[in-house]
Every structure is written in structure tokens, then in C-alpha cells.
Backbone as JSON, one array per atom type, in Angstrom:
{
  "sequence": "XXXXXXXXXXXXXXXXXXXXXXXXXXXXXXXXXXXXXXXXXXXXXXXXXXXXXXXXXXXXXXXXXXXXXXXXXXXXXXX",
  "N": [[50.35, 85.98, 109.02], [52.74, 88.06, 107.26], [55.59, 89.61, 108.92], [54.95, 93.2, 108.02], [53.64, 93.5, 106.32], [50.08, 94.09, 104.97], [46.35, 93.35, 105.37], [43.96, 93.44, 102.83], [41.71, 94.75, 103.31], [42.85, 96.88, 105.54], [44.37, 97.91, 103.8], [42.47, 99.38, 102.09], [41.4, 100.61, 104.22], [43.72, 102.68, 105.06], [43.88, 103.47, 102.33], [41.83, 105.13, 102.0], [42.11, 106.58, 104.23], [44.08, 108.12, 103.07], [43.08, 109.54, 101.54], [41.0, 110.98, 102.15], [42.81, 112.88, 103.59], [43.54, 113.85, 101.56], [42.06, 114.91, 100.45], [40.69, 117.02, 102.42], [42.52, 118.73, 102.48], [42.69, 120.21, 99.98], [40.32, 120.48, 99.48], [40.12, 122.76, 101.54], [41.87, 125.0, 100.63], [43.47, 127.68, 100.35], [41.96, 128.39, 103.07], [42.21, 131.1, 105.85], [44.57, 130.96, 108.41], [45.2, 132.15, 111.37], [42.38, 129.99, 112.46], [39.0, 129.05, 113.95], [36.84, 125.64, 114.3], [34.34, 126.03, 113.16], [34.19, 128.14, 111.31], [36.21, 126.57, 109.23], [34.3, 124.59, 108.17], [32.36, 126.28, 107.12], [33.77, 127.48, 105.2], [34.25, 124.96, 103.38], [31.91, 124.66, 102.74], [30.56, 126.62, 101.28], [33.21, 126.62, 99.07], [32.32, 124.07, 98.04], [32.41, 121.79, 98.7], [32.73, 118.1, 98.61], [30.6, 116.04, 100.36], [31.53, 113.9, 101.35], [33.66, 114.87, 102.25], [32.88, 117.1, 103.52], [32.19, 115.92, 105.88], [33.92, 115.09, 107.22], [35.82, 116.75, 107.55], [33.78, 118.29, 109.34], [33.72, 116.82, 111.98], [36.04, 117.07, 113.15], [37.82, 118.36, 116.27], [36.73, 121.39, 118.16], [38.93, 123.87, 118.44], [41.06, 126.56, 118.05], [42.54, 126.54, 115.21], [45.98, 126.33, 113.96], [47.39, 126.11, 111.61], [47.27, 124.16, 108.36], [48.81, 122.03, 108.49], [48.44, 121.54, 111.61], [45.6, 120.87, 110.97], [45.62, 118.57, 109.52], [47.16, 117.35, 111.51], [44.83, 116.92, 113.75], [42.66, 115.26, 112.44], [43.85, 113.04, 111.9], [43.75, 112.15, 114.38], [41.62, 111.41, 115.1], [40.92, 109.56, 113.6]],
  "CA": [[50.68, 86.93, 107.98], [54.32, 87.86, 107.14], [55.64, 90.9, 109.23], [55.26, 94.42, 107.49], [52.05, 93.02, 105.19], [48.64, 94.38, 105.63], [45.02, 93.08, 104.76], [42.99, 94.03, 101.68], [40.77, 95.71, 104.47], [43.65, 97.67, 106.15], [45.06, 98.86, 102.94], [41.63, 100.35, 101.91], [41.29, 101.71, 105.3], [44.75, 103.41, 104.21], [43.6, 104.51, 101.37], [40.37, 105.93, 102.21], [42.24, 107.73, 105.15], [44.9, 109.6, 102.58], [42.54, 110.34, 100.05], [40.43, 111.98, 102.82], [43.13, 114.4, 104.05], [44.02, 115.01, 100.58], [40.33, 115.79, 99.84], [40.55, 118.15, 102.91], [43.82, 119.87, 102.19], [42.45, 120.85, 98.26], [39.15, 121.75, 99.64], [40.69, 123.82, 102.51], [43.17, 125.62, 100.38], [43.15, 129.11, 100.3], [41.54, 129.62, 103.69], [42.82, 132.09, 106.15], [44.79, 130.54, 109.38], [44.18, 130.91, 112.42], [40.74, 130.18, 112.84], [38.75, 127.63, 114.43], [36.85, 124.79, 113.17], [33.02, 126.5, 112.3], [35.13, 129.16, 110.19], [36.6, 125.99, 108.04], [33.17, 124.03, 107.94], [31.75, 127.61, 106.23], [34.89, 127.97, 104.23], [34.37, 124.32, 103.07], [30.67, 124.73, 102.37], [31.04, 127.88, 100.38], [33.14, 126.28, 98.35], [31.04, 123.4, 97.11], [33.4, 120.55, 98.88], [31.88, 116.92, 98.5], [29.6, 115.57, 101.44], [32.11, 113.57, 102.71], [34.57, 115.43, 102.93], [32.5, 118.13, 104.4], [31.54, 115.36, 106.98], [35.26, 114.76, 107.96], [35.98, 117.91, 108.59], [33.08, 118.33, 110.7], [34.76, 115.44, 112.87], [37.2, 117.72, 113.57], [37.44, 118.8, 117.13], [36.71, 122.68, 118.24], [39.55, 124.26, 118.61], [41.75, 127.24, 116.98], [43.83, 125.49, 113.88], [46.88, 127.3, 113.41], [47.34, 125.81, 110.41], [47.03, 122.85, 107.62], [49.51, 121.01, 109.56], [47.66, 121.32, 112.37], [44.04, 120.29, 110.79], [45.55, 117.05, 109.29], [47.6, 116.04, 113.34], [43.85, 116.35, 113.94], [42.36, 114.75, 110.98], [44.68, 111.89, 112.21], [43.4, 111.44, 115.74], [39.9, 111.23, 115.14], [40.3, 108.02, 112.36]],
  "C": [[52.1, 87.45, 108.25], [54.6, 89.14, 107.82], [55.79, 92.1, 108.04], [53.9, 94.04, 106.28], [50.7, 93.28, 105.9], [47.4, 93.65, 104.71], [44.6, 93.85, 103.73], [42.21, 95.11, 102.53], [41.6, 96.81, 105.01], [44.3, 98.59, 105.46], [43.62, 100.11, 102.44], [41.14, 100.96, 102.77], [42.19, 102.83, 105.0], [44.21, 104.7, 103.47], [42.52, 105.34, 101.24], [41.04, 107.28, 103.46], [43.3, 108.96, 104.07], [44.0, 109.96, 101.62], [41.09, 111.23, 100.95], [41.2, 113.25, 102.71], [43.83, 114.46, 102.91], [43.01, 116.04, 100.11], [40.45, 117.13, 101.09], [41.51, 119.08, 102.58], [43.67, 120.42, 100.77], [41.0, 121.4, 98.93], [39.21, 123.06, 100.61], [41.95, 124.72, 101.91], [42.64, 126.87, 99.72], [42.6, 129.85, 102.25], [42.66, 129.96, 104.89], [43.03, 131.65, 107.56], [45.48, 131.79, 110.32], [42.75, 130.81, 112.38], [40.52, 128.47, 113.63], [37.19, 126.83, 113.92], [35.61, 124.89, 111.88], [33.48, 126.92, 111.03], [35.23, 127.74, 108.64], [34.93, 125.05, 107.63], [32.53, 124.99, 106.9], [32.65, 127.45, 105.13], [34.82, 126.78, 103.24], [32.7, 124.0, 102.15], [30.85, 125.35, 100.97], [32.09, 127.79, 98.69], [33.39, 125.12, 97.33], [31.88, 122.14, 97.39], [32.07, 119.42, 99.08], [31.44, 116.81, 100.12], [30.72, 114.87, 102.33], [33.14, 113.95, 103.11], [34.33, 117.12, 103.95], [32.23, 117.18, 106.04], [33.11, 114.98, 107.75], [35.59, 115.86, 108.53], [35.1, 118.48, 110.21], [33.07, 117.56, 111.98], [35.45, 116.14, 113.85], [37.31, 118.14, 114.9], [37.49, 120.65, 117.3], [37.42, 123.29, 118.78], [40.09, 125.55, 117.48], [42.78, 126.35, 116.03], [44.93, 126.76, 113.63], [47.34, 127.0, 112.37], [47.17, 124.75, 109.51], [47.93, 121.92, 108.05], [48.77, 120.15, 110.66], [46.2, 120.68, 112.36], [44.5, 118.63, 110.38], [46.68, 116.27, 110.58], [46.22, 115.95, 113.93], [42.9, 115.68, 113.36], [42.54, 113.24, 111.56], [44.3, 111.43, 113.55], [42.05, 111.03, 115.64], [39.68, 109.81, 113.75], [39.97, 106.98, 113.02]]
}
């Protein structure tokens, strides 16, 4: 395969990973940083985010998030 070309498989890995952390960054918007990660799991519950993107977040490791930066450099380690 030609350098800089990816698989059918690799691109919808891709695209399944940005249309995650866009799904988290619209369902996480509004809440109130710092906190850590229960806080956004509640905050994401509450209000009425899809299954799987409640299940990504819950991925997340337990730490304080200082902010939406910070949730999708961890977002990004855990794919």
C-alpha cells in the first residue's frame, strides 16, 4: 500500500474515533471544570447523552480534568 494511504478499516476506525470525541465534547458542554471523572459521567447522564457515548466517557481514567482539552488528551489514550 502506497505511503500516507490507509485501509477502509483504519479510516472507519478514524472516523468512529472523531465522531466519538465530538459526541463527548457536545454532550459535555456546559459542565463545570475542574472536576473529576464520576462528576462528568452524572453530568453526562443527566443530560440524556447516547449509550455510547456515555460508555466512552466512562473509559475515561479517574482523575481531576481540568478541562475539555484535557478529557479529549485522555479520550485519546484509552482508543
Amino acid at each position: 500500500m502506497p505511503e500516507g494511504t490507509m485501509t477502509v478499516r483504519e479510516a472507519g476506525e478514524l472516523a468512529v474515533e472523531a465522531s466519538s470525541a465530538a459526541g463527548v465534547t457536545h454532550c459535555l458542554a456546559g459542565v463545570d471544570f475542574p472536576c473529576r471523572k464520576n462528576h462528568l459521567v452524572i453530568f453526562a447522564r443527566e443530560h440524556g447523552c447516547t449509550p455510547d457515548i456515555l460508555n466512552v466517557i466512562e473509559q475515561l481514567p479517574d482523575y481531576e480534568c481540568i478541562s475539555m482539552a484535557a478529557v479529549m488528551n485522555a479520550l485519546g489514550e484509552i482508543k
